[in-house]
C-alpha positions as CSV (number, residue, x, y, z in Angstrom):
1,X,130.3,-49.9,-10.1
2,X,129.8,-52.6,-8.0
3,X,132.7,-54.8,-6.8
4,X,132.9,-58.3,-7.3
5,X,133.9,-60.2,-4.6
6,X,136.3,-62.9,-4.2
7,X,134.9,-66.7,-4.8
8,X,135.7,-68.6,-1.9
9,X,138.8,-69.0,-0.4
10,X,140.2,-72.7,0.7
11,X,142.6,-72.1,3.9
12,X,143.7,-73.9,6.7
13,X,141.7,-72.6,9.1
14,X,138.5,-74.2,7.7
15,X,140.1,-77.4,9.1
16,X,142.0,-75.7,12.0
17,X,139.8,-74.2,13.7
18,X,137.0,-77.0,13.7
19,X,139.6,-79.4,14.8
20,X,140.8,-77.3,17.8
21,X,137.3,-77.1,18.9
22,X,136.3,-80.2,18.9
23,X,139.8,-81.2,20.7
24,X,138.8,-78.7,22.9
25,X,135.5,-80.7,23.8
26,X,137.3,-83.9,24.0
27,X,140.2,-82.7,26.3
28,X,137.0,-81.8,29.2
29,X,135.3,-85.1,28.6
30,X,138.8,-86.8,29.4
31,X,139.7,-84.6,32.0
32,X,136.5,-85.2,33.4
33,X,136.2,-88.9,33.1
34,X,140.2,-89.3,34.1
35,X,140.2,-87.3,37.6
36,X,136.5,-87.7,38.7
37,X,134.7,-84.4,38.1
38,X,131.4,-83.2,37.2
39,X,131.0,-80.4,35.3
40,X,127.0,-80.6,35.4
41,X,126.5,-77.7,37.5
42,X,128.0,-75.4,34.8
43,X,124.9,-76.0,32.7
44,X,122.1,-74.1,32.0
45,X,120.3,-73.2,34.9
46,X,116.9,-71.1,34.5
47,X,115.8,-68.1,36.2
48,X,119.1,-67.7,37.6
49,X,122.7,-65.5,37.0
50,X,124.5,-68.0,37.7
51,X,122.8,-70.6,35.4
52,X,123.7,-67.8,32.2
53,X,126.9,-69.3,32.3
54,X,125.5,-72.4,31.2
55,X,125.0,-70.6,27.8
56,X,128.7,-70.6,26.9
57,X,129.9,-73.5,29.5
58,X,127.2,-76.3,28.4
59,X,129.1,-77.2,25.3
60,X,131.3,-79.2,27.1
61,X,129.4,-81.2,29.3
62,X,128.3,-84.6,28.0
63,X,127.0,-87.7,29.8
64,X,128.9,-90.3,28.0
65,X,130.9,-91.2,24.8
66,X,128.3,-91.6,23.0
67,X,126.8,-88.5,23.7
68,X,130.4,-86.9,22.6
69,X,130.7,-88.7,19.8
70,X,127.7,-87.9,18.3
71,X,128.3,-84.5,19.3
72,X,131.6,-84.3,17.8
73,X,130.6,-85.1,13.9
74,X,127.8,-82.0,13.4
75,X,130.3,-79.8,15.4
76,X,133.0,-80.5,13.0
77,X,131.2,-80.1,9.9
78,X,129.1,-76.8,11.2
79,X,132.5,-74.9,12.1
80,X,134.5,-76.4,9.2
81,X,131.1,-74.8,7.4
82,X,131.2,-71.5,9.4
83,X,134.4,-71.0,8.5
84,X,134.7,-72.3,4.7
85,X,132.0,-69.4,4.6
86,X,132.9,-66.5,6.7
């Protein structure tokens, strides 16, 4: 017989975890903005090594508040999805 599985599951990490991330994102922009640095050459860089690091790193590299913010609302509602469905 086939099992049934379980209907979906409400827990805290389905808010958790999206509002860590997006913390997360916010902490860089301020730390960036408050003490001057540029994060820019952490993005994507082709037909490099180094630039591969851009892959995971350019998340976190926006050019102003804007930018973040409108960042910020499809990020929390894609990982608050991710994890609603996982």
């Amino acid at each position: 017989m086939l099992k049934q599985r379980e209907p979906f599951i409400f827990s805290t990490g389905v808010i958790g975890y999206p509002l860590l991330f997006v913390l997360i994102v916010w902490l860089v922009f301020w730390f960036e903005i408050r003490f001057g640095f540029d994060f820019n050459y952490l993005g994507i860089q082709p037909r490099s090594i180094k630039g591969l690091r851009g892959i995971f790193l350019s998340p976190f590299i926006h050019s102003d508040i804007k930018h973040l913010f409108h960042n910020t609302i499809p990020l929390f509602i894609l990982t608050m999805a991710l994890f609603f469905f996982l």
